[in-house]
N, C-alpha and C positions, 0 to 999 in steps of 0.2 A: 504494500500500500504506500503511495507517494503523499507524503503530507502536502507541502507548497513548496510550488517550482517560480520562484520571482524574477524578475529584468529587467532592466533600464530599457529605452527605446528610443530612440533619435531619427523619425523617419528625415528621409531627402527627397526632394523633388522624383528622383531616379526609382525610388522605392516605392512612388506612386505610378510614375508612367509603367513600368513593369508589370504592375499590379491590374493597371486598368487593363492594359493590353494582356495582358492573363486572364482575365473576365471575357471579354470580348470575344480571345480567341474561343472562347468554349460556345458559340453562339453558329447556329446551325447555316444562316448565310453568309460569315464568316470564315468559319471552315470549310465550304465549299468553293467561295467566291474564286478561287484559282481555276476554275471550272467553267469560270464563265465564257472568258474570252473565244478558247477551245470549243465551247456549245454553239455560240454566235455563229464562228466562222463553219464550223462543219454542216452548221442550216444554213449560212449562204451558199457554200457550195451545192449542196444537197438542192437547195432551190433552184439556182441556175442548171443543176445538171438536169433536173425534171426536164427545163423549159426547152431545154437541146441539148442531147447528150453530145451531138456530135460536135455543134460548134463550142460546145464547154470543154472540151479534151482541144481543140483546135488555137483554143484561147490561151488556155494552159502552156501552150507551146512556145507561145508568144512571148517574152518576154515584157513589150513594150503594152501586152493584153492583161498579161499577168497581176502587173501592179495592184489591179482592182483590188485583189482578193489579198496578196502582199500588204498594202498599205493597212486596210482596215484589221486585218491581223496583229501586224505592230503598232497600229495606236490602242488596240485593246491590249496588250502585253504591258506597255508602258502607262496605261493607265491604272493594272494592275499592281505594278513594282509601285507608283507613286500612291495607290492607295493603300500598300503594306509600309511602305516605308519611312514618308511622309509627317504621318499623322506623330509618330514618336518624336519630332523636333518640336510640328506645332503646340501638342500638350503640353511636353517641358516646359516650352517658354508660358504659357499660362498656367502652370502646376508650381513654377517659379514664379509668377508672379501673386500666386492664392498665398502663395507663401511667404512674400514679402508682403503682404498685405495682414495677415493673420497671424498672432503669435500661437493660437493654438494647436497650429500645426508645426510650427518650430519646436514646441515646448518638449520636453522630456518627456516622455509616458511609463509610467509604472504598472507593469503586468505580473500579475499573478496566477497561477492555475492552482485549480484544486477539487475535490470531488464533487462540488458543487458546478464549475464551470470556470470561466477564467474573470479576471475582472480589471479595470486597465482605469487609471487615474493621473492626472495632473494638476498644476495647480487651478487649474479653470474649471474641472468638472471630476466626474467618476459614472463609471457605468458597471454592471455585472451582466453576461449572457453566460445563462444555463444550460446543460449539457443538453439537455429536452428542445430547445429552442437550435440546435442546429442540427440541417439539414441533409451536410455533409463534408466533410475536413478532407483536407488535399493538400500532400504536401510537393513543393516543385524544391529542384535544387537551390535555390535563394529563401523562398517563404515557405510559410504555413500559412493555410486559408481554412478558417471556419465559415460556412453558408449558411445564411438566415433563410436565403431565397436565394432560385438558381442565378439571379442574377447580382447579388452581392455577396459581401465578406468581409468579414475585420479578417486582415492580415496580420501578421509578426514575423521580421525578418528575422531569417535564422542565424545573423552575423551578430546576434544580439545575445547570442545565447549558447552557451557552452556545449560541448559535444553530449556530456552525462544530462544536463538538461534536456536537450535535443530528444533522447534516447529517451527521457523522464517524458515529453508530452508526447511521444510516440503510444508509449504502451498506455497513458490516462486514456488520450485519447481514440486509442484501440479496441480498451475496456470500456468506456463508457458510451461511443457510438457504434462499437461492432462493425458490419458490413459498410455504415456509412463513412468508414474512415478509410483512403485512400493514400494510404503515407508509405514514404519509402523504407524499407530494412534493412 
């Protein structure tokens, strides 16, 4: 039995965009969206091929014909690379600036776990979420994520937290959520 596993916490701007983009990815048009582009072009061609097969293989031949089907291919490629890639500069700089604006997210947090759930406090506020109230815990090589709903999570980075503690909310939260806990071993 673990009595209490406590921590300091210092999130950073970094700690959030991670974070978001770990939510997001779990999101069903998300993880597919690489898909799209690929779906697009194979029903444009598909549609020209209906309309003539012949002059659509005749097209194809063509280089200077070709482009049609070229171009709109690489502006959907590149629309995809920009919208995986993108989005992570623009957040920070407004995740950087939530945070120059707000000391509550600069402040320290103090976290606790224990059979009851974890509970996290600074000098601004306190909160407790109970083991009953999550939905499902996930751990990635940086964080731990408990879910209220599929689409949120209080986080805790694991750089905050010693290897035996690590090893300490593993097994809490193994025993006390069972199946819903997805953490690594």
């Amino acid at each position: 039995m673990i009595n209490q596993i406590e921590a300091k916490i210092s999130y950073t701007p970094d700690d959030f965009v991670r974070n978001i983009k770990y939510i997001q990815s779990r999101r069903f048009l998300y993880k597919y969206s690489i898909f799209a582009p690929v779906l697009v072009t194979v029903c444009m061609l598909l549609y020209v091929y209906v309309l003539d097969p012949v002059k659509f293989t005749a097209n194809l031949m063509q280089p200077e014909k070709s482009v049609v089907f070229i171009v709109p291919t690489l502006l959907m490629g590149f629309w995809w690379l920009a919208r995986k890639y993108s989005p992570n500069f623009l957040l920070k700089r407004q995740i950087e600036s939530q945070f120059k604006s707000s000391p509550v997210l600069s402040e320290i947090q103090f976290i606790s776990f224990d059979e009851k759930g974890f509970y996290a406090a600074n000098q601004f506020g306190s909160g407790q979420t109970n083991w009953q109230a999550i939905i499902e815990a996930t751990e990635t090589e940086d964080d731990f994520f408990f879910f209220t709903t599929k689409q949120f999570a209080q986080f805790f980075p694991k750089r905050c937290f010693t290897e035996e503690q690590i090893n300490q909310i593993r097994q809490l939260a193994t025993r006390k959520l069972g199946e819903k806990a997805n953490l690594l071993q």
